[in-house]
C-alpha positions, 0 to 999 in steps of 0.5 A: 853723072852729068849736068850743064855739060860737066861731069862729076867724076872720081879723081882717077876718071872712073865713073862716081857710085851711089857712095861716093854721091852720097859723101859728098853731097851729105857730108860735103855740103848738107852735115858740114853746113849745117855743124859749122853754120854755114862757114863752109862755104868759105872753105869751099870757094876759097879752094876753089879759087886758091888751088890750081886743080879749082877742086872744092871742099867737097871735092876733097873730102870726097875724092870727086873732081868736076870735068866739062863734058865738051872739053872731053869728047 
């Protein structure tokens, strides 16, 4: 999947299946915002600037990394 010049992929470099989407858009970001409402948020910018590989929450939970597009051609 690629947007804005970066693409979403699984932490090995392959290439994201409709499964792995699905986990980390529904769980990551839909179910977890609405159950703790909304404070995770704060999780996911916290790791974001807190960690050296700038994965979020819902990179972590569901084993993706973002990648530019740019940097890798």
């Amino acid at each position: 999947m690629k947007f804005f010049g970066l693409r979403i992929v699984k932490g090995n470099g392959d290439k994201v299946d409709f499964g792995t989407l699905f986990v980390r858009e529904f769980f990551g970001h839909i179910l977890l915002f609405v159950t703790t409402f909304g404070l995770s948020i704060f999780a996911s910018f916290y790791s974001l600037v807190g960690r050296r590989d700038k994965r979020t929450f819902t990179d972590i939970l569901s084993g993706t990394t973002i990648i530019d597009v740019d940097e890798e051609d």
